[in-house]
Chimera marker file (.cmm) of the C-alpha trace (Angstrom):
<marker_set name="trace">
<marker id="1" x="-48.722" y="-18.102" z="-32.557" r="1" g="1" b="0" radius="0.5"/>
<marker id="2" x="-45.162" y="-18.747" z="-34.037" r="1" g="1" b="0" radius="0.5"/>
<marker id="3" x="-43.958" y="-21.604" z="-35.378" r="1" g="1" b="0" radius="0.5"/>
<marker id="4" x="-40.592" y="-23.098" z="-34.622" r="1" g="1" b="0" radius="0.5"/>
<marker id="5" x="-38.315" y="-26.107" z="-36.710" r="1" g="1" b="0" radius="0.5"/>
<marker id="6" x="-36.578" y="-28.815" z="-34.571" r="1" g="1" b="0" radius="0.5"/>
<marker id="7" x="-35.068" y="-32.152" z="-36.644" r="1" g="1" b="0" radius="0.5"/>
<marker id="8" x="-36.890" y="-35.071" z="-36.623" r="1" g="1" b="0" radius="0.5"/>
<marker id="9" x="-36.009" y="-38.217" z="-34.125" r="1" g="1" b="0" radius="0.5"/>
<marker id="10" x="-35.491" y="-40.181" z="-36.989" r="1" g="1" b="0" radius="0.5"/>
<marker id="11" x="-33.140" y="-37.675" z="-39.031" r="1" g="1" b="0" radius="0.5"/>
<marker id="12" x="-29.490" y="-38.301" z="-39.247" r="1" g="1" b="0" radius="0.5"/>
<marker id="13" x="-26.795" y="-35.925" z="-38.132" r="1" g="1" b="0" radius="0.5"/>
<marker id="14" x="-27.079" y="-34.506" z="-41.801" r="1" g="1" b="0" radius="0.5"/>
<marker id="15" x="-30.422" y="-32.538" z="-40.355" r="1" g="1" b="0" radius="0.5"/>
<marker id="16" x="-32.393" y="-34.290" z="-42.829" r="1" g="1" b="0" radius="0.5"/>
<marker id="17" x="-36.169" y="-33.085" z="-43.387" r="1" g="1" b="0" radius="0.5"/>
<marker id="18" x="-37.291" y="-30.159" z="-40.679" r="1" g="1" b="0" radius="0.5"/>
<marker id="19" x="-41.041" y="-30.154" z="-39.191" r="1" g="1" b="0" radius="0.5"/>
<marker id="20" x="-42.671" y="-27.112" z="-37.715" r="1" g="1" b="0" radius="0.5"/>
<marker id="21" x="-43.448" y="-27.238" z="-33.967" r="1" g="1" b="0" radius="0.5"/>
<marker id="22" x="-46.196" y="-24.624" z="-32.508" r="1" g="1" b="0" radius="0.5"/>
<marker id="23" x="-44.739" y="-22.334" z="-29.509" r="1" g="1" b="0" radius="0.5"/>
<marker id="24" x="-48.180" y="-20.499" z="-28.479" r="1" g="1" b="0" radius="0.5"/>
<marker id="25" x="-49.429" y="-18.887" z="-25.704" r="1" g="1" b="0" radius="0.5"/>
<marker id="26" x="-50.939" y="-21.456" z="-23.588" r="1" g="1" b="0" radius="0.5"/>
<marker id="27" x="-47.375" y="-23.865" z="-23.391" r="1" g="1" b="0" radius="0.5"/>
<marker id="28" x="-45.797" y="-20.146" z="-21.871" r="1" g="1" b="0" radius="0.5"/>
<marker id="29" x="-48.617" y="-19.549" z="-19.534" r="1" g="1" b="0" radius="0.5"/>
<marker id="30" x="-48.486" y="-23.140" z="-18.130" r="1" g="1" b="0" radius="0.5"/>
<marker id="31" x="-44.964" y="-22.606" z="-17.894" r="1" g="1" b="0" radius="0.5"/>
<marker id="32" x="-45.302" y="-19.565" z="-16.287" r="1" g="1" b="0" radius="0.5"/>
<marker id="33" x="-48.164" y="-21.152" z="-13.886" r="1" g="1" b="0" radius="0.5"/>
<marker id="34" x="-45.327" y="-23.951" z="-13.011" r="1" g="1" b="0" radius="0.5"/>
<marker id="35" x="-43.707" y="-21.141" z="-11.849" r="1" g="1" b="0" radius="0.5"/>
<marker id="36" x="-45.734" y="-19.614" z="-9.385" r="1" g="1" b="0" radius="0.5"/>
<marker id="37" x="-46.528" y="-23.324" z="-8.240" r="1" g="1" b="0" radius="0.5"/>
<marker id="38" x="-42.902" y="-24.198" z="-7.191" r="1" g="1" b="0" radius="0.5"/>
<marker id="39" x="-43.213" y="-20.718" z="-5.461" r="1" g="1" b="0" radius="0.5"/>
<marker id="40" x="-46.214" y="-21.427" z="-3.603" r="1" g="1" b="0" radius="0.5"/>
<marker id="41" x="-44.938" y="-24.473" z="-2.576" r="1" g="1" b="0" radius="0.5"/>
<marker id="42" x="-41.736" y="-23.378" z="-1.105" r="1" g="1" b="0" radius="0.5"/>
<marker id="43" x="-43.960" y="-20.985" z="0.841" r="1" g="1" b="0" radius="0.5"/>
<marker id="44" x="-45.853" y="-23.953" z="1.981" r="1" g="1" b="0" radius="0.5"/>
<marker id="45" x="-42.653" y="-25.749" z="2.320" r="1" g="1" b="0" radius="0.5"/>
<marker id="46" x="-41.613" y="-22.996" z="4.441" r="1" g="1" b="0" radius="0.5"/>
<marker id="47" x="-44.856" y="-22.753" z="6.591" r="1" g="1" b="0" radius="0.5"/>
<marker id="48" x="-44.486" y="-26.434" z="6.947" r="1" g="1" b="0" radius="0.5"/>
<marker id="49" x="-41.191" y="-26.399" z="8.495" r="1" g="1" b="0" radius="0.5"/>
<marker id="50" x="-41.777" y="-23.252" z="11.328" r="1" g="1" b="0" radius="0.5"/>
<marker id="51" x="-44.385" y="-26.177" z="12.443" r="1" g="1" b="0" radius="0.5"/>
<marker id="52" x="-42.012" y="-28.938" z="12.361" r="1" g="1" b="0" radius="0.5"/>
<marker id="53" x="-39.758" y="-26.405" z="14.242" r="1" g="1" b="0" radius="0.5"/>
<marker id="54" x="-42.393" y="-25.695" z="17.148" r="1" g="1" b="0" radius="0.5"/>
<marker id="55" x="-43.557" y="-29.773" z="17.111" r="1" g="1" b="0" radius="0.5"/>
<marker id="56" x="-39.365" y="-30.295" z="17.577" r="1" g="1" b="0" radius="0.5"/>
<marker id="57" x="-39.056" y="-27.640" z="20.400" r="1" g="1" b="0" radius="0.5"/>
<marker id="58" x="-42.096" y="-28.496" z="22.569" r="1" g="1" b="0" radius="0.5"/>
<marker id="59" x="-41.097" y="-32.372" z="22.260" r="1" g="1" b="0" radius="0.5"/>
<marker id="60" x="-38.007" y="-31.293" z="23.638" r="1" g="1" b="0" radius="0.5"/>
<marker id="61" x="-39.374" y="-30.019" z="26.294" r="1" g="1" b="0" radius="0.5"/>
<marker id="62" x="-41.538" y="-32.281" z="27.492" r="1" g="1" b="0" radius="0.5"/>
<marker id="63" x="-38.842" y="-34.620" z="27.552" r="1" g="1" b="0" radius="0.5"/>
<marker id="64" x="-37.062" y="-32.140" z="29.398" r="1" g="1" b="0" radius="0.5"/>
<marker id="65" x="-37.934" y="-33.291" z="33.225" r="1" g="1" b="0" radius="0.5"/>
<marker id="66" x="-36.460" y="-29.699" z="34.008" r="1" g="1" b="0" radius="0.5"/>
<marker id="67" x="-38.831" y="-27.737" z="31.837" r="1" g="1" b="0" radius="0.5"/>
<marker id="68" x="-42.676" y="-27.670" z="32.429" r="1" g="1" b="0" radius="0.5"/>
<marker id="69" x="-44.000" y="-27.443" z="28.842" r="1" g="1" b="0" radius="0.5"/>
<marker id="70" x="-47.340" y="-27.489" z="29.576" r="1" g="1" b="0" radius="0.5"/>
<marker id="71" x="-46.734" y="-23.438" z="31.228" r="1" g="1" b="0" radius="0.5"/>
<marker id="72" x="-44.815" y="-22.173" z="27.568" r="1" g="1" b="0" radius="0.5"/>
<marker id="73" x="-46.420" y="-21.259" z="24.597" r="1" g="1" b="0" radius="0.5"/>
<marker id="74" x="-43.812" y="-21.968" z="21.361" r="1" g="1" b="0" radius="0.5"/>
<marker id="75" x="-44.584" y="-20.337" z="18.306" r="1" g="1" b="0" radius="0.5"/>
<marker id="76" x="-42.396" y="-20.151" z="14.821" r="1" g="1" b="0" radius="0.5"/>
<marker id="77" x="-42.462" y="-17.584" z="12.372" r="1" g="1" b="0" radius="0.5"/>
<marker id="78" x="-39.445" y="-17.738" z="9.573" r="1" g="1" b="0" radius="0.5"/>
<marker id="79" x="-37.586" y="-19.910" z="11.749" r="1" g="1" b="0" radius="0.5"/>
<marker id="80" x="-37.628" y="-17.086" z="14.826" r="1" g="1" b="0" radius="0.5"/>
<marker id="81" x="-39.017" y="-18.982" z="18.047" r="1" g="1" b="0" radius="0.5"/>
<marker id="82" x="-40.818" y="-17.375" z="20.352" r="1" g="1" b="0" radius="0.5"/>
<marker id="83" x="-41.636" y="-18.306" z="24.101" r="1" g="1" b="0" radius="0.5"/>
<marker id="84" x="-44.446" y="-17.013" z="26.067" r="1" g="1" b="0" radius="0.5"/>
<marker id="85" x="-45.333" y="-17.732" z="29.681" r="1" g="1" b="0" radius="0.5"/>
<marker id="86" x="-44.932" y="-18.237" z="33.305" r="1" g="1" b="0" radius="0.5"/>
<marker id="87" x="-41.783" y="-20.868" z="34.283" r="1" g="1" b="0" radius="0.5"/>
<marker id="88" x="-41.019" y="-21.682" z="38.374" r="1" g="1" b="0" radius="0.5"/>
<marker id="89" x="-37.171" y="-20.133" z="38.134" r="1" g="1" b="0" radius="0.5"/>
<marker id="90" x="-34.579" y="-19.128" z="36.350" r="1" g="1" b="0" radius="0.5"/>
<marker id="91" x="-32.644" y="-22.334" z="35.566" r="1" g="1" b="0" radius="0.5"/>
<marker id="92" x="-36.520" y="-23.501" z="33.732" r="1" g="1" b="0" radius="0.5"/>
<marker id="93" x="-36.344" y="-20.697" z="31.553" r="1" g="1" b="0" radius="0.5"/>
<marker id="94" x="-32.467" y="-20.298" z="30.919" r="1" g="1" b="0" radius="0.5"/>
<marker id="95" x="-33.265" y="-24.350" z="30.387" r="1" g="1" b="0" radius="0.5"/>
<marker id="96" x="-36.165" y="-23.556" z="27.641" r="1" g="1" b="0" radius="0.5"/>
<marker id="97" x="-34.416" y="-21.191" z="25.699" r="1" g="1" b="0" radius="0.5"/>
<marker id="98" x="-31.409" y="-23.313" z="25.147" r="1" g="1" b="0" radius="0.5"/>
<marker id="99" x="-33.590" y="-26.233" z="23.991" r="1" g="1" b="0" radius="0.5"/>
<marker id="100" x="-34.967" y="-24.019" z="21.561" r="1" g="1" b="0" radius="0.5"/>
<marker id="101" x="-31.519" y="-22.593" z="20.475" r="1" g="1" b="0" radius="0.5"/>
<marker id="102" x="-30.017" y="-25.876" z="19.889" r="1" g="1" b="0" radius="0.5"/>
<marker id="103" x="-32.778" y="-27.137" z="17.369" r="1" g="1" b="0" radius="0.5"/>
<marker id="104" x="-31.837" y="-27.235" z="14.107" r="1" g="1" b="0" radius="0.5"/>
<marker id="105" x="-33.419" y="-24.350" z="11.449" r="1" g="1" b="0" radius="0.5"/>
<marker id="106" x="-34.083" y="-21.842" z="14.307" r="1" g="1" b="0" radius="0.5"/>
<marker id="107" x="-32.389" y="-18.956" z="13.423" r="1" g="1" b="0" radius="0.5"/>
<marker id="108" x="-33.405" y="-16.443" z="16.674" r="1" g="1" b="0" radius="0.5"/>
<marker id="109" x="-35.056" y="-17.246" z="19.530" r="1" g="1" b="0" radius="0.5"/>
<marker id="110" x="-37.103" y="-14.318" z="21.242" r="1" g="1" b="0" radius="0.5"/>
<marker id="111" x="-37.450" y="-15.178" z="25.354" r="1" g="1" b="0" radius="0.5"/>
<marker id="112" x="-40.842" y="-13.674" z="26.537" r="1" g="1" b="0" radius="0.5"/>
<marker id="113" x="-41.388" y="-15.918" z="29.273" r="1" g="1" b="0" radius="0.5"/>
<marker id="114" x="-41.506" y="-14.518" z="32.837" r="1" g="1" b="0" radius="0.5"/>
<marker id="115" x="-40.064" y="-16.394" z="35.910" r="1" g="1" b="0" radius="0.5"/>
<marker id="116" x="-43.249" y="-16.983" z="38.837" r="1" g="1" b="0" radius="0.5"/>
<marker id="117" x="-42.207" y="-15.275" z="42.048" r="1" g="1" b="0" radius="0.5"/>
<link id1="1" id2="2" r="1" g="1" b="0" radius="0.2"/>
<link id1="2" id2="3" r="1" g="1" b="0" radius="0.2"/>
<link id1="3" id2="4" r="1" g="1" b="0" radius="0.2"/>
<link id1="4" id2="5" r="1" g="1" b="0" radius="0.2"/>
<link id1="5" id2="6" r="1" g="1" b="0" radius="0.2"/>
<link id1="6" id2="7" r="1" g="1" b="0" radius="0.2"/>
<link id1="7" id2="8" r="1" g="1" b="0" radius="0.2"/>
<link id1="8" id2="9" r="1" g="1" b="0" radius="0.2"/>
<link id1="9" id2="10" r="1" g="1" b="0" radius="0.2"/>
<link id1="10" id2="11" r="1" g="1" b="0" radius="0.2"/>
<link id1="11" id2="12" r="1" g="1" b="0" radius="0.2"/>
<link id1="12" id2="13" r="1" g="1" b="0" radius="0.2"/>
<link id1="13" id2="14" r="1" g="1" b="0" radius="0.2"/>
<link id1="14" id2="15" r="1" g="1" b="0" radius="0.2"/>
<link id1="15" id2="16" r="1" g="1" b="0" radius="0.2"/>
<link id1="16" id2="17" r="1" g="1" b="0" radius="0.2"/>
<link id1="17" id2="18" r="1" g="1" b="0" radius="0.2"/>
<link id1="18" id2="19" r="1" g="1" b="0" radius="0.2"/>
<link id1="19" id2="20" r="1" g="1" b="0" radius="0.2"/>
<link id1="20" id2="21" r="1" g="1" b="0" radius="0.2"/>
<link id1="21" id2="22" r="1" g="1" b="0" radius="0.2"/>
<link id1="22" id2="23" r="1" g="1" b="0" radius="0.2"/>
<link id1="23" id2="24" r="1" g="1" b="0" radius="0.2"/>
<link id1="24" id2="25" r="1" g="1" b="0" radius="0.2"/>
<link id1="25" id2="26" r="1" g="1" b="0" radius="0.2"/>
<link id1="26" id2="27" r="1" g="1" b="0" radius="0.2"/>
<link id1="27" id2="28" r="1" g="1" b="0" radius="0.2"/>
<link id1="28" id2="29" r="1" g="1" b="0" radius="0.2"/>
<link id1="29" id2="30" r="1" g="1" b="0" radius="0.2"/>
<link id1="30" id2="31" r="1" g="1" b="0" radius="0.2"/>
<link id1="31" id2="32" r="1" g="1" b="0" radius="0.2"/>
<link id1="32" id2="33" r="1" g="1" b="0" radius="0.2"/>
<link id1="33" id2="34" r="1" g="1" b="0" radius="0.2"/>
<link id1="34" id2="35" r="1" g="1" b="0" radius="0.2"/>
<link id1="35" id2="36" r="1" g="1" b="0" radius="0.2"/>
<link id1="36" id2="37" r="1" g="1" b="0" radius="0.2"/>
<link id1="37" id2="38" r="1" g="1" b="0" radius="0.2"/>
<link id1="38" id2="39" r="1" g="1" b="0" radius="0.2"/>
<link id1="39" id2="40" r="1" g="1" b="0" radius="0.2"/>
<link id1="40" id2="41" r="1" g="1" b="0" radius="0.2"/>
<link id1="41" id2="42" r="1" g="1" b="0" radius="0.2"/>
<link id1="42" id2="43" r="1" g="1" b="0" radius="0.2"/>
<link id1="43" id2="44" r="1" g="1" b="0" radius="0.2"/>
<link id1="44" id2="45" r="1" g="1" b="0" radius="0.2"/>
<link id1="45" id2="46" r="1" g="1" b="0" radius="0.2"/>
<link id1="46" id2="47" r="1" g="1" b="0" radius="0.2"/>
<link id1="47" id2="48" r="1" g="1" b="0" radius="0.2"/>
<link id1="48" id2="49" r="1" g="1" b="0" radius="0.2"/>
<link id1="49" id2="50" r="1" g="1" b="0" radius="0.2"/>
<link id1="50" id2="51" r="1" g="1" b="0" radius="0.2"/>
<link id1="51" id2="52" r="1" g="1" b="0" radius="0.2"/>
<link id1="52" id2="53" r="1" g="1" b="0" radius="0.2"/>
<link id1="53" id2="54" r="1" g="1" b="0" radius="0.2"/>
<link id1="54" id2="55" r="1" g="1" b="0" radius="0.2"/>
<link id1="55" id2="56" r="1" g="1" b="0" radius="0.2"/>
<link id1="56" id2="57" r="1" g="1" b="0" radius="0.2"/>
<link id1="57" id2="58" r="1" g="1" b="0" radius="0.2"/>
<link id1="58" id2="59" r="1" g="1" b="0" radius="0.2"/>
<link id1="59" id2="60" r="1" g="1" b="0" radius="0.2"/>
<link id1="60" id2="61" r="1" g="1" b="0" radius="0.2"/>
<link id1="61" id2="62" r="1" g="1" b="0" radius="0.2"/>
<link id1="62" id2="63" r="1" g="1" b="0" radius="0.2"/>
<link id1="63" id2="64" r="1" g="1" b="0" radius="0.2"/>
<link id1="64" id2="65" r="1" g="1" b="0" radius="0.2"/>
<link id1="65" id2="66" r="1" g="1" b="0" radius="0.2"/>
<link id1="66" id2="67" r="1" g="1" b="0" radius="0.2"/>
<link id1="67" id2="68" r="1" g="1" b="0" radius="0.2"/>
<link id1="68" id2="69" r="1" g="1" b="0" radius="0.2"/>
<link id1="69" id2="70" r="1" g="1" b="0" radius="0.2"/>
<link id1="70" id2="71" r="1" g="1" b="0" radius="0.2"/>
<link id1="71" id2="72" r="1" g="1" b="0" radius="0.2"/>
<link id1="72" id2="73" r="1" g="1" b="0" radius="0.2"/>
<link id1="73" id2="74" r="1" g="1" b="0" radius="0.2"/>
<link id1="74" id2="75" r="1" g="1" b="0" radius="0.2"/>
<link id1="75" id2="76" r="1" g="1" b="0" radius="0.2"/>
<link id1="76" id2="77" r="1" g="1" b="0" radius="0.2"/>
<link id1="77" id2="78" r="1" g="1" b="0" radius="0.2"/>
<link id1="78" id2="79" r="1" g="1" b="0" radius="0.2"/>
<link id1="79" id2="80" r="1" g="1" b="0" radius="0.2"/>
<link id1="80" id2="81" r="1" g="1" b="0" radius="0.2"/>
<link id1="81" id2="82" r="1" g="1" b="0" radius="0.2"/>
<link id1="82" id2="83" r="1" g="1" b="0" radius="0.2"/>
<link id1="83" id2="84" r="1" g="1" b="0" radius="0.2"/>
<link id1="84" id2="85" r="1" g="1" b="0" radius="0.2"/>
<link id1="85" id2="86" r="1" g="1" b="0" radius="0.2"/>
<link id1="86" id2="87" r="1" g="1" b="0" radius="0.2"/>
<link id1="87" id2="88" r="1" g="1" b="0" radius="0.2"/>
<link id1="88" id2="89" r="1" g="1" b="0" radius="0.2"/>
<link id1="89" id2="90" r="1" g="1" b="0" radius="0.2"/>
<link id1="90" id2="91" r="1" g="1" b="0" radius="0.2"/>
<link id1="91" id2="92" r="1" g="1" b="0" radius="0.2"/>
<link id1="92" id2="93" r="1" g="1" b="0" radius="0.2"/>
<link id1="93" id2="94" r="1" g="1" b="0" radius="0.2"/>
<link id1="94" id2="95" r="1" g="1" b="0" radius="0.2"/>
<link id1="95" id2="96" r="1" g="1" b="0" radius="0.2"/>
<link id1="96" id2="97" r="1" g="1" b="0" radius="0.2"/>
<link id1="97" id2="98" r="1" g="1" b="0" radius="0.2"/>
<link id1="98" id2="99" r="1" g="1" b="0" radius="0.2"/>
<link id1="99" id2="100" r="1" g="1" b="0" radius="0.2"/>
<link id1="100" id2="101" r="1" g="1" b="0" radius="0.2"/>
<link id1="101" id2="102" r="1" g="1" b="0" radius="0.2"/>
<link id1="102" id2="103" r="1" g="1" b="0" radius="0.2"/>
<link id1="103" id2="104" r="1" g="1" b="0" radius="0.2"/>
<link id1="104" id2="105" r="1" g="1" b="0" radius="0.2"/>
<link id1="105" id2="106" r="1" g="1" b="0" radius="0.2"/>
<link id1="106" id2="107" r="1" g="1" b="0" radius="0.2"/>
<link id1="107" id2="108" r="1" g="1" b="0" radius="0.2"/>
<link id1="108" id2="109" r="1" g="1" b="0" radius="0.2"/>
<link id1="109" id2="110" r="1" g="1" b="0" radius="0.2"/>
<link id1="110" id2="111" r="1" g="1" b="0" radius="0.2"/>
<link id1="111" id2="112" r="1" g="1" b="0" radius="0.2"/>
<link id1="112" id2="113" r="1" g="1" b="0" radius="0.2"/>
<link id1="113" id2="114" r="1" g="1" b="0" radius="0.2"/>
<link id1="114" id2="115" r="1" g="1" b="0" radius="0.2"/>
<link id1="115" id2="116" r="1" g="1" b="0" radius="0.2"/>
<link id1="116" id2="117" r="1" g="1" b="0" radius="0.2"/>
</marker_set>
């Protein structure tokens, strides 16, 4: 345990009387325990958003009367979209991949759908 002086509230600018405050162990591991909280919540944080990122995209494209988003399969890992599945042509899937480009937070979008024949 060590001890540590600070002035009192109530002493002037003189420094007046000093009392000792205790700096132990448990105030550094709660600190330290803050820490890895904030941490773990920017992970979450982070988690959270790659869903809010998929939710965005496949709105998107069910709005889209172009795109059939029932057929693709979004996922979002660090902000890198993928899409997976079967589309009816070319201009769905050059159509789907644009939507997710354009959304805010992706940072790469990897195109593994295939075009139906």
């Amino acid at each position: 345990m060590v001890w540590r002086t600070r002035p009192r509230p109530d002493s002037g600018a003189s420094g007046g009387h000093r009392r000792p405050r205790r700096c132990d162990a448990g105030a550094r591991s709660r600190r330290e325990g803050g820490e890895a909280a904030a941490g773990a919540a920017n992970r979450a944080g982070e988690l959270l958003s790659d869903g809010s990122l998929t939710a965005k995209i496949k709105t998107k494209m069910t709005l889209d009367d172009s795109v059939q988003a029932r057929s693709i399969d979004v996922t979002t890992t660090d902000h890198v979209v993928t899409l997976k599945g079967t589309v009816r042509s070319q201009a769905e899937r050059d159509r789907a991949v644009q939507l997710a480009r354009e959304t805010a937070g992706v940072t790469r979008v990897v195109d593994n759908l295939t075009v139906s024949r």
